[in-house]
C-alpha positions in Angstrom: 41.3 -40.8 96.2 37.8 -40.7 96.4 35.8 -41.2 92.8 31.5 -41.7 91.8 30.2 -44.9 90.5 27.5 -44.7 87.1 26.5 -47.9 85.2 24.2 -50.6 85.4 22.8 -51.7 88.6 23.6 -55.4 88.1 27.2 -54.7 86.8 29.8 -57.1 88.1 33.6 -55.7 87.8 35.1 -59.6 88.4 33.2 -61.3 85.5 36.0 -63.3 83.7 36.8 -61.3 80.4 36.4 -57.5 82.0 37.9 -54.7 79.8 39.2 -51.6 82.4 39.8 -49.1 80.1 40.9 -45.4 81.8 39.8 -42.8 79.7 41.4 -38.7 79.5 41.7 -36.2 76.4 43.8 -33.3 75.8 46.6 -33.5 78.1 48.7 -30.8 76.3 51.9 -31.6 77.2 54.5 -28.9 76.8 51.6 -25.8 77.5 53.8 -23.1 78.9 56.5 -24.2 78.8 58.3 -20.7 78.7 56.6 -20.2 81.9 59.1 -21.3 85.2 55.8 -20.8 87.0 53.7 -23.6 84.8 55.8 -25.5 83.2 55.4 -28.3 85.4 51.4 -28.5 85.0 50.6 -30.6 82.0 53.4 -33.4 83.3 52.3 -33.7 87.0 49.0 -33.9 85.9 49.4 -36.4 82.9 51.7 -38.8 85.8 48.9 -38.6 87.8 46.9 -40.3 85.1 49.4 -42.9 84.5 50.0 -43.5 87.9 46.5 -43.8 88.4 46.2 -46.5 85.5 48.5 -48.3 86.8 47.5 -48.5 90.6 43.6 -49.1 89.1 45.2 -52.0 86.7 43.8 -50.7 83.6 43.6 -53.1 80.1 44.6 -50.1 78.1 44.2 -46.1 78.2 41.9 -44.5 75.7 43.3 -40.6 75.2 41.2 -37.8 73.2 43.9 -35.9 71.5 45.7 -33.5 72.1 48.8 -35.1 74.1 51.0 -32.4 73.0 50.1 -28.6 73.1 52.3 -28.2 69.8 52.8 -30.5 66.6 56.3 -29.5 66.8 57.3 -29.3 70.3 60.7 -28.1 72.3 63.3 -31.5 72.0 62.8 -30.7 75.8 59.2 -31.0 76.3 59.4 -34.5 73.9 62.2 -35.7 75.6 60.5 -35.2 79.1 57.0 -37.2 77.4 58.8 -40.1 75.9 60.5 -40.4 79.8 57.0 -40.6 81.5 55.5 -43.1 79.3 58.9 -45.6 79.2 57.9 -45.4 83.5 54.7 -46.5 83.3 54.2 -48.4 80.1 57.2 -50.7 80.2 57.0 -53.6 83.0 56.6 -56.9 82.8 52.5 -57.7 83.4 51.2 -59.4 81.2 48.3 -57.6 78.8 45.2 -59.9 78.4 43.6 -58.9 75.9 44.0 -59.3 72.0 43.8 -57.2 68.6 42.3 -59.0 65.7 42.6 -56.7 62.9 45.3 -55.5 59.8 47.9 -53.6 62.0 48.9 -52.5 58.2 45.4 -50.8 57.7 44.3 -49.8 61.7 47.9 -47.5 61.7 48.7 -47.1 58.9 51.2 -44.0 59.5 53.7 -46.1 60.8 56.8 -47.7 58.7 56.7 -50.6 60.5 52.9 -51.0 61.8 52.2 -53.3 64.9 50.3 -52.8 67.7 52.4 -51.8 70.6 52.8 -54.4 73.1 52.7 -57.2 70.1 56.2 -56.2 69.5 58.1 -59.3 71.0 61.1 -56.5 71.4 59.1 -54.4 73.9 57.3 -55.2 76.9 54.6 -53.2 77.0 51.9 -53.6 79.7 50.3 -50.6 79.8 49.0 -50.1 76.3 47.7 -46.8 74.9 45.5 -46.0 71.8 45.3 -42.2 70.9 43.9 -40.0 68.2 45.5 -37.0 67.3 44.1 -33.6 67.8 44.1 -30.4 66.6 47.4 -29.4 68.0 49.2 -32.6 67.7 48.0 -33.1 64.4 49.9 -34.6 60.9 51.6 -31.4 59.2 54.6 -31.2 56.7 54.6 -33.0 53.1 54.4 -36.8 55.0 51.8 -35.4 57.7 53.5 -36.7 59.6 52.2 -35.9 63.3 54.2 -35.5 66.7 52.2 -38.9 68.0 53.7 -41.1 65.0 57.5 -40.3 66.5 55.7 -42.0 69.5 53.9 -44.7 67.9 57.5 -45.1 66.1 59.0 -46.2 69.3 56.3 -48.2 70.3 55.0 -45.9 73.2 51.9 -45.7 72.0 48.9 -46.4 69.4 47.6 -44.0 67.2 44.9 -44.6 65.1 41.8 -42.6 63.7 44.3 -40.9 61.0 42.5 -40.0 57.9 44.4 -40.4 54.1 41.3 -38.9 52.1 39.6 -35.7 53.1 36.9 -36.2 50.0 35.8 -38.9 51.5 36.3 -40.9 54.8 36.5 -44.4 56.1 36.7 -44.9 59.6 37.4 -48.7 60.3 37.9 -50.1 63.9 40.5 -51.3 65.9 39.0 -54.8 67.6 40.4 -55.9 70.8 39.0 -59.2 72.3 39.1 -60.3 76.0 36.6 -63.3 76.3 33.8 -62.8 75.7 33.9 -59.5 75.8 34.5 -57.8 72.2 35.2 -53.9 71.6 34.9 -51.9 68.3 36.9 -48.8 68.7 36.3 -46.0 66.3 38.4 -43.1 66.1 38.5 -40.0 64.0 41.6 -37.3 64.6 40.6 -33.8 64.4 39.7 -32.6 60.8 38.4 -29.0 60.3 34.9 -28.7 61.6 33.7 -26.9 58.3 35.0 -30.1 56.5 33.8 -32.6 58.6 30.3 -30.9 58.6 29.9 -30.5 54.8 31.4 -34.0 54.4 29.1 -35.9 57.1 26.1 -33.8 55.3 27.1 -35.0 51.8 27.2 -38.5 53.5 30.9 -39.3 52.6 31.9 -40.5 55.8 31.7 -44.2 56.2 32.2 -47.0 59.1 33.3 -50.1 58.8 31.3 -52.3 61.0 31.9 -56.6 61.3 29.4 -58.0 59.2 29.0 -61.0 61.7 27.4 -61.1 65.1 27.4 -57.3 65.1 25.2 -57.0 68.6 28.2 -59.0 70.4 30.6 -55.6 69.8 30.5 -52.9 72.1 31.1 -49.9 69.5 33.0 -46.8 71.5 33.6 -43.7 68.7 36.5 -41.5 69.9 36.0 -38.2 68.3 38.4 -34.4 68.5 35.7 -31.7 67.2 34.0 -28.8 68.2 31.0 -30.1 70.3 29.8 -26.7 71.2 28.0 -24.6 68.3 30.6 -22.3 66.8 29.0 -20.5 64.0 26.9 -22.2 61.4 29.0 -25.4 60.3 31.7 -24.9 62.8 31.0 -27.9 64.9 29.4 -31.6 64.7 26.2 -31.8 65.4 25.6 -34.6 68.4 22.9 -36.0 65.5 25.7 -36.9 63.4 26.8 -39.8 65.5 25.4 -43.0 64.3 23.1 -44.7 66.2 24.8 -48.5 66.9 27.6 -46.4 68.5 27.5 -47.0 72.2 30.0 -44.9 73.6 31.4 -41.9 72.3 34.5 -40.1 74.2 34.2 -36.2 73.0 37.3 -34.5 72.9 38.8 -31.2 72.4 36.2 -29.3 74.5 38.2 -28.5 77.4 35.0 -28.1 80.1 34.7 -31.3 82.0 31.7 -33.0 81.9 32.0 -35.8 84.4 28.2 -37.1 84.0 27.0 -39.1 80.5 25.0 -37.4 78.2 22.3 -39.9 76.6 21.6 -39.6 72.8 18.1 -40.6 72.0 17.9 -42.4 68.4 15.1 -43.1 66.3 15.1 -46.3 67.5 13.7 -46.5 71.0 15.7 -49.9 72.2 18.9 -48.3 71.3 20.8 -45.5 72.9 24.3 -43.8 72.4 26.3 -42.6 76.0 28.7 -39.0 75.6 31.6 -38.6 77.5 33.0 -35.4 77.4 36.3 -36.1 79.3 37.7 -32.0 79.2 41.1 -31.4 79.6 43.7 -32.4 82.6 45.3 -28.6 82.1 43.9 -25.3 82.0 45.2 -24.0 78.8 43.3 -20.1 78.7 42.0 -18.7 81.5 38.5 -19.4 80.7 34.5 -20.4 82.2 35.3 -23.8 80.6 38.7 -24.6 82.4 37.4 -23.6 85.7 34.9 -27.2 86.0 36.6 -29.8 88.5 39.1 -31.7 86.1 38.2 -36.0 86.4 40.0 -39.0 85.2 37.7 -41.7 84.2 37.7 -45.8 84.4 34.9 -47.3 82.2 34.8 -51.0 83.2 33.4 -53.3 80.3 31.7 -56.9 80.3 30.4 -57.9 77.2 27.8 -55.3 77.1 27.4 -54.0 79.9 29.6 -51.2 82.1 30.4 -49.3 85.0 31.7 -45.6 85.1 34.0 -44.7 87.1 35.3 -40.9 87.7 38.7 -39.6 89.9 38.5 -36.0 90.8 42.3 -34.9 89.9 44.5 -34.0 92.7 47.4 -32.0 90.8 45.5 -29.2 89.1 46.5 -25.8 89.9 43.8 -24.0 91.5 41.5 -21.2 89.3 38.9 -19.1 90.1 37.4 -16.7 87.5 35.3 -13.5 88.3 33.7 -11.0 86.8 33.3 -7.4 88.6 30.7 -5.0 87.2 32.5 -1.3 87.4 29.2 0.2 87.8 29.2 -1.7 91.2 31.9 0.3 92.5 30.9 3.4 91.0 27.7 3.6 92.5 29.1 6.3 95.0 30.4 8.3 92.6 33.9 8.1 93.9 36.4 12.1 93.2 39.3 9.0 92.3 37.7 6.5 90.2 41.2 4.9 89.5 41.6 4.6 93.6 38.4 3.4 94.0 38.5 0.7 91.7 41.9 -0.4 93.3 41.0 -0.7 96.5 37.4 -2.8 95.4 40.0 -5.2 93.4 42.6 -5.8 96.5 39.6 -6.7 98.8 38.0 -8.6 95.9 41.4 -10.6 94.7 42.4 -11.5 98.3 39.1 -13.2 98.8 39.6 -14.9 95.7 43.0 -16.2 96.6 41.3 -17.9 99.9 38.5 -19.4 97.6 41.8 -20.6 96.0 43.4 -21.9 99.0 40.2 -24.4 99.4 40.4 -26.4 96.5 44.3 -27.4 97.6 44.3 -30.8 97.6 47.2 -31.5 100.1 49.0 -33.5 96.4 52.7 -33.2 96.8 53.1 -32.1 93.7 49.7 -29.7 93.2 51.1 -26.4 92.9 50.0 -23.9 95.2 50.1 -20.2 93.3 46.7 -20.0 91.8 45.4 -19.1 88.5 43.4 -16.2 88.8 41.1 -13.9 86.2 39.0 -11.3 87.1 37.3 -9.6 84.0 36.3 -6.0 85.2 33.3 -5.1 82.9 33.1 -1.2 82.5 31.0 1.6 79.9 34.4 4.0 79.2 34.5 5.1 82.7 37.8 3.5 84.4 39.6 3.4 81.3 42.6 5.3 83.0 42.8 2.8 85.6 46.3 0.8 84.7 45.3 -2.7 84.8 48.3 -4.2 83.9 50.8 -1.9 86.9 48.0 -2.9 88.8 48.5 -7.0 88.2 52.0 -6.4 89.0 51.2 -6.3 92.8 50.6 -10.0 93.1 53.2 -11.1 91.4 55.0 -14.3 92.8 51.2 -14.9 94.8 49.1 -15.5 91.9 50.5 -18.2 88.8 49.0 -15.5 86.2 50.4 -12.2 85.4 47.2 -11.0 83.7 45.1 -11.2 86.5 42.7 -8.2 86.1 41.5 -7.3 82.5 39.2 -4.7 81.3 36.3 -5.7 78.8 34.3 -3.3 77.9 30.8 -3.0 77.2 29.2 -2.2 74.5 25.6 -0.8 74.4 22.7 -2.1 77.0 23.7 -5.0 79.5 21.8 -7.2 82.0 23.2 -7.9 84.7 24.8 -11.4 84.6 25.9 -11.4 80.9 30.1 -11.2 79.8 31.9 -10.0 76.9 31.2 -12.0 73.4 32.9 -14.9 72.5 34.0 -15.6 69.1 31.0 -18.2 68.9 28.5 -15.2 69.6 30.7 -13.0 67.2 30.2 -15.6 63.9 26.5 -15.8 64.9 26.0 -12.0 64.4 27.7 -12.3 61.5 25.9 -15.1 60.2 22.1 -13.2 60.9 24.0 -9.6 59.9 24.5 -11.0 56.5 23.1 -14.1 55.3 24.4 -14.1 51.9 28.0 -14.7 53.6 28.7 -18.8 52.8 30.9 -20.0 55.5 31.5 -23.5 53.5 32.8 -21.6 50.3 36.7 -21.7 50.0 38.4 -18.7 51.5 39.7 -17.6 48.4 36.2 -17.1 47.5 35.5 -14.8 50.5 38.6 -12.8 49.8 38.0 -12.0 46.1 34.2 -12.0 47.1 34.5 -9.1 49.8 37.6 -6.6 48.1 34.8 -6.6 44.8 31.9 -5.6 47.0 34.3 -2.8 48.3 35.7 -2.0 45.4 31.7 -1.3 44.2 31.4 1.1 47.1 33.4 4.0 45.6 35.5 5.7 48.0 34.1 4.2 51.1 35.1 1.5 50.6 38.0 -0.7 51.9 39.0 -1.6 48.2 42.6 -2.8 47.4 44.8 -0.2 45.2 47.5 -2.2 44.1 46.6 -5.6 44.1 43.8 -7.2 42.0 41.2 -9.3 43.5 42.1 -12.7 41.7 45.7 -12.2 42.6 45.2 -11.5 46.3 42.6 -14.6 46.3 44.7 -16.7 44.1 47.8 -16.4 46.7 45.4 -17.5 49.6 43.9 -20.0 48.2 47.9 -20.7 47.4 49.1 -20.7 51.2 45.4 -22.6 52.5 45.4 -25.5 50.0 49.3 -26.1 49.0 50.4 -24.9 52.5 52.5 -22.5 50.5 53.5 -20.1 53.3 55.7 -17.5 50.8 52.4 -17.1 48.2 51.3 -14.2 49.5 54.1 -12.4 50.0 55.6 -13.2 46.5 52.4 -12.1 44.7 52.2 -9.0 46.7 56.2 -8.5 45.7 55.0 -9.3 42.0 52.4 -7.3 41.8 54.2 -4.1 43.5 57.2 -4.9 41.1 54.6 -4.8 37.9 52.7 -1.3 39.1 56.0 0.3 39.6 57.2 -0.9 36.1 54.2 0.4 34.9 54.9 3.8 36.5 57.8 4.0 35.3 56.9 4.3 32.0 54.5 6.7 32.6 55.7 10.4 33.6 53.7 10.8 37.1 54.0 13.2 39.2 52.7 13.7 43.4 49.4 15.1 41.8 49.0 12.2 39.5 50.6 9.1 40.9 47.5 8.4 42.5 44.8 8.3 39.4 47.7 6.3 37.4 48.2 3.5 39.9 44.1 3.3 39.8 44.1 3.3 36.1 46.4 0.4 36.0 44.4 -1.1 38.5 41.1 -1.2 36.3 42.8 -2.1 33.2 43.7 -5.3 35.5 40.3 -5.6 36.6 39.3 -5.8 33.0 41.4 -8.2 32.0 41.0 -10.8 34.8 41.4 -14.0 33.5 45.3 -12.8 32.2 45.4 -11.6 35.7 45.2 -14.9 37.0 47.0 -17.1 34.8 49.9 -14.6 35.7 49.5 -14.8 38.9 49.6 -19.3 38.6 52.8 -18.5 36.5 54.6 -16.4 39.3 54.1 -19.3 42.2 54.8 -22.3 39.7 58.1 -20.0 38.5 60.0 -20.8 41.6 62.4 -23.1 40.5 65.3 -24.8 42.8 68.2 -25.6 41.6 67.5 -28.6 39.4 64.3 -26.9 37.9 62.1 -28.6 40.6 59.5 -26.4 42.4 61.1 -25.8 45.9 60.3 -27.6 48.5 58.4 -26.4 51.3 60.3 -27.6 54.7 58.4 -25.7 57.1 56.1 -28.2 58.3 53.1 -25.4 58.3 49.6 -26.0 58.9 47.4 -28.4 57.1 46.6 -27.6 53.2 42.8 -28.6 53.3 39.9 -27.7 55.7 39.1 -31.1 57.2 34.7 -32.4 57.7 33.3 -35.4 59.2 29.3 -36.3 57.2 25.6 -38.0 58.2 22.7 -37.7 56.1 20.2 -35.2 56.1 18.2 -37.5 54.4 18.6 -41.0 55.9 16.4 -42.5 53.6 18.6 -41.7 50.4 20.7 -45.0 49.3 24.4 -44.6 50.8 27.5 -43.6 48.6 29.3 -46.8 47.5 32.8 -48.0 48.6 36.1 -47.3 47.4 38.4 -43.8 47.5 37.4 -41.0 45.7 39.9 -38.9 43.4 40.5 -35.3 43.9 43.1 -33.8 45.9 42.6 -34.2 49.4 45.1 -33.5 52.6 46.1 -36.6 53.5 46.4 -38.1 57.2 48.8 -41.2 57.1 49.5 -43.4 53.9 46.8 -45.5 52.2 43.4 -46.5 54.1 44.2 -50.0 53.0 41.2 -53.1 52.5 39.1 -54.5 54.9 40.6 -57.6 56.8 39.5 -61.2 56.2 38.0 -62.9 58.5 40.2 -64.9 60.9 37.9 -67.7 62.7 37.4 -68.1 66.8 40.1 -67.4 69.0 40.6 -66.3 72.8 42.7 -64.1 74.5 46.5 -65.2 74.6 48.1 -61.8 76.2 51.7 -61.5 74.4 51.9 -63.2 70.9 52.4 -62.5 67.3 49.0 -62.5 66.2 47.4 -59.4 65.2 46.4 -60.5 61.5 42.9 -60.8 59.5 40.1 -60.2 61.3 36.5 -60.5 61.3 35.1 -59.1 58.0 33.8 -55.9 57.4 31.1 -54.3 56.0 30.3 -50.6 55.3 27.7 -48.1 56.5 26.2 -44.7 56.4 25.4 -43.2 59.8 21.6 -43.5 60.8 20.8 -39.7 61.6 19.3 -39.2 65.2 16.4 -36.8 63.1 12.9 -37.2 64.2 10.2 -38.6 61.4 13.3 -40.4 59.1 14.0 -43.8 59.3 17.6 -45.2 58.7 19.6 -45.4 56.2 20.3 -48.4 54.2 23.7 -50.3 54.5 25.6 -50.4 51.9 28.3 -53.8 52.3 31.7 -54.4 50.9 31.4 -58.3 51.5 27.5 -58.9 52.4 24.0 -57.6 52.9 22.6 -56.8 56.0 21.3 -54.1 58.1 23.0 -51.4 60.4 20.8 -52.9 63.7 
């Protein structure tokens, strides 16, 4: 397998005290799984990577997020998982390299925390650290995450979980080979709104050692939006603080196998981006069609090399796009024909482009994935794209091959169909006044009064009020309550027919009564609402407890990560905030005490104290500002 060396020039890989550390993000494990066609891609792929670890000897793997596709996934895809990891992280090598920190604080999720292959029942010589992302994420009351089952049988590491959303502390895992020392950073995926507000409001803290700080190479493994979604729907790359040296970037599915350099304030000092993309194409996207890499990073003290392994087991894709116009130009008497016989000639050469990226892998399969996005003005909409796709069926992986987009008002030539990132743009410059970081109950009861205001044009509500239906959403987003909204609707349709009742309506009145009733409820809103609290807290179970919600649904809070805008303001001081906040694993513990000199001992107990910490705002990468003062649990000093 042929792979490109990066690094420094005067790099040496057999320095005593070397950290090989192979690095890969969203793996998705379990994506189409429903699919006898593609089941297989996510698990050839992710063996490839472990067989590659193993054959490179690798210290430890470093993964993104994102191992599974779903935080509840089939018994068969999890049973398939923990089988692939017992192969290649069991054996009997010894691992040189040691943790120095509170296994009790660094994962916390875990009954029983230990780092993996410190268990003296399991022999562990392949170790793996892993955030979660946002498909593998904590849900249910425990948020409790697929990873931890995982972690539970000492497969794996997983760290980076968060237990207060008002606030965050990310504290390091340190691993020590030598003298070669490694501050490992992690953050799993927290909503991108959140995260934003959070790191603006500077409530997200490291912990950094407060001695010999320049010895530690600091590597920040993040899941996030990189690319600009809308106004806060991302992190900023100027969020990162600037004595991280190496961030790995996932949840961004392109492949970036070249490091993106950060430029801080301070000239001497420089932060390296690896955006690792994932091993399987999970949408039939630009994104998923960039050559897919493994990567090595090999670590002495503070120096590296980068390593990166084109992948050999990825199904072929090829994405097109075909202007209708093109084929049109002739003015064809049977459009629909016309365009047929432009896409057969156009698909088959597609499938040969296909054919060339085989790989010869035994197990690379060999139908393609294969999207061609046939961009018309309303002239081929008669053409039957989908009994047309059926004509490569068992030759092409994908049954959706040909889909029509159409477009909408003037185009230049080389432009596509919106995304949803150009989509909350508009929005955002349409209507300014629209507050993206205000709670979605907000919105709701925000937009249904500004319609309600429009008279008959308007896309008001009839039988439900304003605060109820916001009331109920904020209900199902905050508590994770996922019958809210349908037992207000019930409540409130229960109350305008009792209403009605009483009344003696008829066909030619019903209408203006139900309106009435409406405004009289408009009036009276504050009663509204505290009706509305009184329905969802009225559940009771059978011993007058609220039931319990066993669905395991999606997250109750919008998650954020937080720099500075002004790095010169003094830093937020230490210690948890109150407030209700989704938590991610139990307790975020104390900082561990120091723990003296030691070396690298391979198997042992060990594991406990640690060097001290101390905490710090994040020095914003913002022209003209300087950084921002350090604020310490244990000592003063500065964040160089």
């Amino acid at each position: 397998m042929g792979h490109d060396r990066e690094g420094m020039d005067d790099f040496d890989p057999l320095v005593q005290g070397t950290f090989k550390i192979l690095i890969s993000s969203d793996n998705h494990l379990g994506v189409y799984d429903n699919n006898p066609c593609r089941e297989n891609d996510s698990f050839n792929t992710f063996e490839e990577i472990l067989k590659l670890a193993k054959k490179e000897k690798v210290d430890f793997i470093l993964l993104g997020g994102d191992l599974f596709h779903e935080n509840k996934p089939k018994p068969s895809t999890f049973q398939r998982s923990m089988g692939i990891l017992q192969k290649y992280c069991l054996g009997s090598r010894p691992v040189n390299f040691e943790y120095l920190g509170d296994p009790k604080v660094d994962f916390h999720g875990q009954q029983e925390p230990c780092v993996n292959y410190y268990n003296p029942n399991m022999n562990i010589d392949l170790p793996i650290f892993i955030i979660h992302g946002n498909h593998d994420d904590p849900i249910g009351l425990k948020k409790t995450s697929v990873i931890d089952h995982l972690a539970a049988a000492n497969l794996l590491n997983h760290f980076g979980t968060v237990s207060d959303l008002n606030e965050i502390t990310i504290r390091p895992v340190l691993l020590h080979k030598d003298d070669t020392y490694i501050a490992l950073y992690g953050l799993g995926n927290v909503k991108d709104q959140r995260l934003y507000r959070l790191l603006k409001d500077k409530k997200v803290h490291f912990l950094r050692p407060s001695e010999e700080r320049e010895k530690w190479f600091n590597i920040f493994v993040i899941h996030q939006n990189r690319v600009k979604h809308g106004a806060t729907n991302y992190i900023p790359e100027a969020f990162i603080p600037t004595f991280i040296d190496f961030v790995v970037w996932g949840h961004e599915h392109e492949c970036k196998p070249s490091i993106d350099i950060l430029n801080n304030s301070n000239d001497d000092k420089f932060t390296q981006v690896l955006q690792p993309g994932s091993s399987v194409a999970t949408a039939l996207s630009p994104g998923e069609t960039a050559v897919k890499h493994a990567f090595i990073l090999t670590l002495c003290r503070r120096k590296f090399q980068f390593q990166k392994y084109p992948l050999q087991t990825i199904r072929p894709f090829i994405l097109d796009d075909v202007l209708a116009s093109d084929i049109l130009k002739k003015k064809p008497k049977d459009v629909d024909h016309a365009v047929e016989i432009y896409l057969d000639m156009r698909i088959k050469q597609l499938m040969r482009e296909a054919d060339s990226k085989l790989t010869g892998h035994e197990d690379q399969p060999i139908e393609p994935l294969i999207r061609v996005r046939l961009l018309h003005e309303d002239n081929i909409e008669s053409f039957n794209h989908i009994r047309y796709n059926l004509k490569f069926a068992n030759k092409i992986a994908n049954q959706d091959i040909v889909t029509l987009n159409k477009i909408t008002g003037k185009k230049t030539e080389g432009t596509t169909d919106m995304d949803i990132g150009d989509i909350q743009d508009m929005i955002m410059e349409a209507d300014q006044s629209i507050d993206l970081g205000s709670h979605v109950e907000e919105i709701v009861e925000k937009h249904f009064r500004a319609e309600r205001r429009k008279g008959e044009g308007g896309n008001f509500l009839h039988i439900l009020s304003e605060r109820g239906a916001s009331e109920a959403v904020r209900a199902a987003a905050e508590k994770n309550d996922q019958e809210a909204i349908k037992i207000i609707i019930d409540a409130q349709v229960a109350k305008t027919i009792e209403y009605l009742s009483k009344k003696q309506v008829t066909e030619d009145t019903i209408e203006n009564d139900i309106i009435q009733f409406r405004d009289s409820r408009y009036a009276n809103s504050d009663k509204e609402i505290e009706e509305v609290r009184k329905t969802l807290k009225g559940r009771l179970g059978k011993k007058g407890k609220p039931k319990a919600d066993n669905s395991f649904g999606s997250d109750d809070e919008d998650d954020v990560m937080i720099v500075s805008d002004d790095a010169e303001e003094e830093s937020p001081q230490a210690g948890s905030s109150s407030g209700r906040g989704r938590g991610r694993g139990r307790g975020r513990g104390s900082p561990a005490k120091g723990r003296g000199k030691s070396t690298a001992a391979g198997r042992g107990r060990g594991g406990k104290g640690g060097p001290k910490m101390v905490q710090t705002t994040l020095p914003v990468r913002v022209k003209n500002k300087g950084h921002s003062t350090s604020v310490h649990q244990f000592d003063s000093g500065s964040d160089s």
